[in-house]
C-alpha positions as CSV (number, residue, x, y, z in Angstrom):
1,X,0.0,0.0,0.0
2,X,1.5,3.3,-0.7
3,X,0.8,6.2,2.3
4,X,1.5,8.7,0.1
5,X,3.4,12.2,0.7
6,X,0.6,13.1,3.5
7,X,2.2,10.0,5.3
8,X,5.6,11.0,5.2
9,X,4.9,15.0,6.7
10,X,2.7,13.4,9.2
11,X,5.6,11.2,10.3
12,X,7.7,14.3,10.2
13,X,5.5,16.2,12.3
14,X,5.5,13.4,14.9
15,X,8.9,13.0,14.9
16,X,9.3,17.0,15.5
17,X,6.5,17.8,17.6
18,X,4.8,14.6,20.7
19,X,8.3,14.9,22.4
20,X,10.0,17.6,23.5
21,X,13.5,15.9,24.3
22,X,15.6,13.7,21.4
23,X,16.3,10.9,23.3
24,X,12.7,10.7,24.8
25,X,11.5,11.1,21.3
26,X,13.7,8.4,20.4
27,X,12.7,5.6,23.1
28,X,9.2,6.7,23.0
29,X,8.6,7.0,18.9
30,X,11.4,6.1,16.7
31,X,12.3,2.8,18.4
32,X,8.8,1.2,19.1
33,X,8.0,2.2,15.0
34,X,10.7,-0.6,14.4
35,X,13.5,2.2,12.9
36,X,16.7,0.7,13.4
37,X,18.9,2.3,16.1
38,X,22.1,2.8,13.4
39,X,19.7,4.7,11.7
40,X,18.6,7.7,13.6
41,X,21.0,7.5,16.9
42,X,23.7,9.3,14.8
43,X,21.4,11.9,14.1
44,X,20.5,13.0,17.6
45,X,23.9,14.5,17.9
46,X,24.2,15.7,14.5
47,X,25.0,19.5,14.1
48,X,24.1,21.7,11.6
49,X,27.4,23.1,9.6
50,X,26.4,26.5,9.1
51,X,25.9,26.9,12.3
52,X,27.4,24.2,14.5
53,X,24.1,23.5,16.7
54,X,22.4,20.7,16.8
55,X,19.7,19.3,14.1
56,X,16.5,20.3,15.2
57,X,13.9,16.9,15.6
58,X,12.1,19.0,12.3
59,X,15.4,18.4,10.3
60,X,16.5,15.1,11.5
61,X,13.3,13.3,10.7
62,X,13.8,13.6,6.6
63,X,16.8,12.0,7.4
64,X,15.7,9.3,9.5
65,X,12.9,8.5,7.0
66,X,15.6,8.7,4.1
67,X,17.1,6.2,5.9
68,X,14.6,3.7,6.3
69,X,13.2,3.6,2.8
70,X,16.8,2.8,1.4
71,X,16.1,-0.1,4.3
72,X,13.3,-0.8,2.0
73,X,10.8,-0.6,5.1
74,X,9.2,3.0,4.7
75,X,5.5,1.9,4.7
76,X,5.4,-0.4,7.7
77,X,7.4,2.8,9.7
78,X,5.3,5.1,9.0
79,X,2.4,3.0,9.7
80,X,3.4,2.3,12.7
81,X,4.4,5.8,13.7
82,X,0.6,7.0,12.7
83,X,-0.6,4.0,14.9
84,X,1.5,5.9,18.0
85,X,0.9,9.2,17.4
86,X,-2.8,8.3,17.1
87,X,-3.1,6.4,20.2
88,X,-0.3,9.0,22.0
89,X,-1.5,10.6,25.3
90,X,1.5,11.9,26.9
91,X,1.0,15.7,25.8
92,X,3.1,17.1,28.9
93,X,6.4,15.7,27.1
94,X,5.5,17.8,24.0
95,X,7.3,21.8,23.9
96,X,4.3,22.8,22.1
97,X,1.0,20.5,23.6
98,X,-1.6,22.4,21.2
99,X,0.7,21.4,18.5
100,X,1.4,17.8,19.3
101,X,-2.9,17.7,20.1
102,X,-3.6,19.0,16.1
103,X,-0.3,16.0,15.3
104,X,-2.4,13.1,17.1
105,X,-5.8,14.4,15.5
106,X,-4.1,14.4,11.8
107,X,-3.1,10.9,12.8
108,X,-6.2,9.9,13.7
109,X,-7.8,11.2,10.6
110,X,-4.8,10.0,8.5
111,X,-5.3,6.3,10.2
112,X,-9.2,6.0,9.6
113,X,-9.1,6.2,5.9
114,X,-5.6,4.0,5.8
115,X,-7.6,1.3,7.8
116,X,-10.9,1.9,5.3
117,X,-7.7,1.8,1.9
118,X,-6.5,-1.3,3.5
119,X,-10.5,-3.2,4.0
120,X,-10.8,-2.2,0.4
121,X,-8.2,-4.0,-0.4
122,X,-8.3,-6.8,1.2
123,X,-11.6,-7.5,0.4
124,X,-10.4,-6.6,-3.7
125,X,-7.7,-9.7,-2.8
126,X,-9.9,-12.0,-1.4
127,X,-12.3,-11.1,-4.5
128,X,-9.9,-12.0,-6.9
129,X,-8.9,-15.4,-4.3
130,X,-12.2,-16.7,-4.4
131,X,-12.5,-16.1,-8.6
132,X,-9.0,-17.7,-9.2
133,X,-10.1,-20.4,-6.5
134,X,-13.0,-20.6,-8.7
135,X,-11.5,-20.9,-12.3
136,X,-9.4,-23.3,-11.0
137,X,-11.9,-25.5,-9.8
138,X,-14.0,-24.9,-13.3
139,X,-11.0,-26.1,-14.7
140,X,-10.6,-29.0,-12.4
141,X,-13.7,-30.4,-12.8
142,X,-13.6,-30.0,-16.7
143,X,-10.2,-31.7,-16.8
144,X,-12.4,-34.4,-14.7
145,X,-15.7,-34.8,-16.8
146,X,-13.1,-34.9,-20.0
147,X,-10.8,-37.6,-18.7
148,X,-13.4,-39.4,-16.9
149,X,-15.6,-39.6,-20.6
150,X,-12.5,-40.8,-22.2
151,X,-11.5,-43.8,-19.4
152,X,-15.5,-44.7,-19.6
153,X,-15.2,-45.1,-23.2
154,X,-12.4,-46.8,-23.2
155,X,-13.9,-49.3,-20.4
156,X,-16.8,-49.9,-22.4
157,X,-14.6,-50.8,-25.7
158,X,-12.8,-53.1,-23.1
159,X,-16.2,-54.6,-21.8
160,X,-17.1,-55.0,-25.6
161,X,-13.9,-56.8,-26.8
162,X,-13.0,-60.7,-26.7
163,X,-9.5,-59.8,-26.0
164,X,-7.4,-62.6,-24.2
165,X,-8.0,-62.1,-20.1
166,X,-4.3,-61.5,-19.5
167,X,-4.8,-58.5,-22.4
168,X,-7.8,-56.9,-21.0
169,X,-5.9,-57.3,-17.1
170,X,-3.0,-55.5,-18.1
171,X,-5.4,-52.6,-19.9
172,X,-7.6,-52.9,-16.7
173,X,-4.5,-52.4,-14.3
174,X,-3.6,-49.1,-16.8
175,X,-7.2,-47.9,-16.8
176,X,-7.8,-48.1,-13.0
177,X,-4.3,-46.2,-12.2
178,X,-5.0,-43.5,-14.4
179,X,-8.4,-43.0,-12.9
180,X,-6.6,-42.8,-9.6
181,X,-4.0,-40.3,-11.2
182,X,-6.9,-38.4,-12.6
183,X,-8.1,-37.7,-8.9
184,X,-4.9,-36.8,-7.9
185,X,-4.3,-40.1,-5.9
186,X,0.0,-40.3,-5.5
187,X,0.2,-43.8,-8.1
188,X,2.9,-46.4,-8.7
189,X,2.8,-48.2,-11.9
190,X,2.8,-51.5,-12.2
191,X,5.9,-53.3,-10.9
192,X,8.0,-56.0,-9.2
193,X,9.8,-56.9,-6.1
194,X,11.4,-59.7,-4.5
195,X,13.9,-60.3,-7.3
196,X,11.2,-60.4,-9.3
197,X,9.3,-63.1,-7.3
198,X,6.4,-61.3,-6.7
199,X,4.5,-58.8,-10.1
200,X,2.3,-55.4,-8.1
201,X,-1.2,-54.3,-10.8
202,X,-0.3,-51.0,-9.0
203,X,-0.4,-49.1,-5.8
204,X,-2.0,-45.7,-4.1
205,X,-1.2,-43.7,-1.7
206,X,-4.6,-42.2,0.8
207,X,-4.3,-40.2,4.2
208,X,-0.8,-41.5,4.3
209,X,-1.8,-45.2,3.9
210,X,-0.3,-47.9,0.5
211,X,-2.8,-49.6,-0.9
212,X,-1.5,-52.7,-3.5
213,X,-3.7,-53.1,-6.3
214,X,-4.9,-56.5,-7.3
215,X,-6.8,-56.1,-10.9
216,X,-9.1,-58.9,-12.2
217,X,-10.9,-59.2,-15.2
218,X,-12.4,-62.8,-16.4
219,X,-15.6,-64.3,-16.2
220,X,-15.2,-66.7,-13.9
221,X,-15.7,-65.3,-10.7
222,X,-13.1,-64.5,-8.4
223,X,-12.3,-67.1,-5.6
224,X,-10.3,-66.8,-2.1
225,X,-7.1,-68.1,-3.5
226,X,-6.9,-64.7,-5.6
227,X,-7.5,-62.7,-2.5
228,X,-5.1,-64.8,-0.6
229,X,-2.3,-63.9,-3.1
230,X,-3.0,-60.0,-2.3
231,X,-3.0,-60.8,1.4
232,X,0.2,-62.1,1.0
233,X,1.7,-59.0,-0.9
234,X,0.5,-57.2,2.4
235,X,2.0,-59.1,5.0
236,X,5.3,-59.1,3.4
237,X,5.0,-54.8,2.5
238,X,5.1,-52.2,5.9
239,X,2.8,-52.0,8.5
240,X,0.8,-49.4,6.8
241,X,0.0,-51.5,3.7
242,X,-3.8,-52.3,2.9
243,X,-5.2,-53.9,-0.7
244,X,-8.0,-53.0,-2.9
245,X,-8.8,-55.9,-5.0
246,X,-10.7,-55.3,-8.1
247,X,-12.8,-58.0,-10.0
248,X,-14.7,-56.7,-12.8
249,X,-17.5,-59.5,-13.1
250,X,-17.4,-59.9,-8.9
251,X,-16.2,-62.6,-6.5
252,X,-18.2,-65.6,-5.4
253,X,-20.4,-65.8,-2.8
254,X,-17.6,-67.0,0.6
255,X,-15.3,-64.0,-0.5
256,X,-16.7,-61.4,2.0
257,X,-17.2,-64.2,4.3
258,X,-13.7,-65.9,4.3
259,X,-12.0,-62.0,4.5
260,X,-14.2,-61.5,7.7
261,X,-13.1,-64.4,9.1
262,X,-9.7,-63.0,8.9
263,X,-8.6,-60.9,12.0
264,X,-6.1,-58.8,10.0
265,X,-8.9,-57.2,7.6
266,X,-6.5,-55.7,5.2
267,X,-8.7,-55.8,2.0
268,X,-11.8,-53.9,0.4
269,X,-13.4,-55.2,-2.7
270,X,-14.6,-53.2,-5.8
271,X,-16.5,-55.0,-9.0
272,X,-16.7,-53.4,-12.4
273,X,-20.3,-50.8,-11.5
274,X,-18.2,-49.5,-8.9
275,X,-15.6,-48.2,-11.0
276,X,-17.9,-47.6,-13.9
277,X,-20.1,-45.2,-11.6
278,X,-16.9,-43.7,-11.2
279,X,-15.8,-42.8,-14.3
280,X,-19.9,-41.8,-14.9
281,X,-19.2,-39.0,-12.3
282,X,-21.8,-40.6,-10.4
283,X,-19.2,-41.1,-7.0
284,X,-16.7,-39.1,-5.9
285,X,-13.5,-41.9,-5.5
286,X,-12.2,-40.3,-2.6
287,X,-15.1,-39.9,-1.0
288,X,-16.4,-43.6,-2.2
289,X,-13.3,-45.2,-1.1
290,X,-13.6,-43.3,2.0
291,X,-17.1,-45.1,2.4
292,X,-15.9,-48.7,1.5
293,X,-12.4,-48.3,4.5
294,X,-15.2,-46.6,7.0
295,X,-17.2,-50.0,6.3
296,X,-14.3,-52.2,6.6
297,X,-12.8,-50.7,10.0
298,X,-16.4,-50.2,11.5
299,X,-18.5,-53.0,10.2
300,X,-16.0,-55.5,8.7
301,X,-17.9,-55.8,5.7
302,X,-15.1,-55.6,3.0
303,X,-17.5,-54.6,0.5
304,X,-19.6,-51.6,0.6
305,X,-20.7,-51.5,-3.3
306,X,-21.9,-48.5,-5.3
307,X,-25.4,-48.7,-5.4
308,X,-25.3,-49.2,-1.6
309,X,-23.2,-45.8,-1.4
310,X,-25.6,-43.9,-3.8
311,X,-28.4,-45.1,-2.0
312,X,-27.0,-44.1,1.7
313,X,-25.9,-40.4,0.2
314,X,-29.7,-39.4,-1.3
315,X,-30.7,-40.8,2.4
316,X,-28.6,-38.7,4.2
């Protein structure tokens, strides 16, 4: 914010006229206004050449405010020296009190309408906050409804096609990572470990837990040994390591029964209409994924599925 020329012969006036003595003035004023001490001690003393007396407060303050603005910190000074001189109350240390009472009033005055500037701006930044907040979300969620179109395409082609299952798994693994990428999900691609003993779909990163990816895609439904294999790939990754094993056409009917039998529940399920309403725009991942750990840790059911969700969120 720039104060302006008024703001600089205000300070000048305060400097010259609220205390009578320099090194009052100094302790009082120039020190609690944050002016360094290098900066205006030398000039108490300083003495006039033509006339060998000592700079008058009136000739010393250009000086002391020259100072300070090659400092580069001119407008917090002489904000702060307003504040003072317009809360000041010591009018026996002036030389001149009806002087130094018309120097508190300017500041006063001078204060109001730097308080009502500085509400006008601030509410002109947080206008222009909110509107790039704004854009930037417009331009999130276009980015969203254009990716998510393309990935639902592409998962209907891939729901469409014949291709061999060990194909249409390795699309599926690519598909479900860029979906997570898409909501800005921290991904690792596909990889090994182990010496290569052991091959990942993928992996996520949420609220600062790993999730391993299993991906299936075949008709037959999944069984418990699949599930097994993830659980596995758990217990030999960190502590906070958790699965989410996807099966396009399901899992039969003991899956959610076996994984609640197992004390470690590690795993939540999602089946193709869960990542299809997804893509749709239908669910928010985070927040369905959110859903499907809540009714893991809470309810051990490792499988809270979409329509389930959609139908608890137009209840609440």
């Amino acid at each position: 914010m720039d104060f302006g020329v008024d703001a600089r012969r205000l300070a000048i006036e305060i400097i010259a006229t609220l205390v009578h003595i320099k090194t009052t003035m100094a302790e009082m004023i120039l020190k609690p206004a944050g002016i360094p001490g290098d900066i205006y001690r030398p000039l108490l003393y300083k003495k006039d050449e033509a006339t060998g007396k000592a700079l008058s407060k009136r000739k010393i303050a250009p000086l002391i405010l020259e100072g300070v603005t090659q400092r580069g910190n001119i407008e917090h000074v002489l904000r702060s020296l307003i504040e003072i001189a317009a809360n000041w109350s010591s009018f026996h240390l002036a030389d001149d009190e009806f002087a130094a009472r018309a120097t508190v009033q300017k500041a006063r005055e001078l204060l109001g309408t730097i308080e009502l500037m500085e509400e006008r701006e601030a509410r002109q930044r947080d206008l222009a906050r909110k509107e790039e907040i704004a854009r930037l979300e417009r331009e999130r969620a276009e980015l969203i409804r254009r990716e998510s179109d393309l990935l639902l395409m592409m998962f209907d082609e891939l729901a469409m096609k014949s291709d061999k299952p060990q194909r249409r798994g390795y699309l599926l693994q690519d598909l479900l990572l860029r979906t997570f990428d898409l909501h800005e999900f921290p991904v690792v691609r596909p990889f090994t470990r182990n010496a290569g003993a052991e091959q990942i779909d993928g992996a996520f990163t949420m609220d600062g837990w790993h999730y391993l990816v299993e991906c299936r895609w075949r008709s037959k439904l999944a069984d418990i040994r699949e599930l097994d294999g993830l659980h596995g790939q758990i217990v030999r990754s960190g502590k906070q390591a958790m699965g989410l094993f996807l099966s396009i056409n399901g899992w039969s009917d003991n899956v959610p029964s076996m994984l609640k039998q197992n004390p470690d529940k590690s795993i939540i399920l999602m089946e193709g209409y869960d990542l299809r309403c997804v893509l749709a725009r239908r669910i928010d991942l985070r927040d369905f994924l959110a859903a499907k750990l809540a009714s893991l840790n809470i309810e051990g059911e490792p499988f809270l599925g979409a329509a389930e969700f959609l139908k608890g969120a137009v209840g609440g």
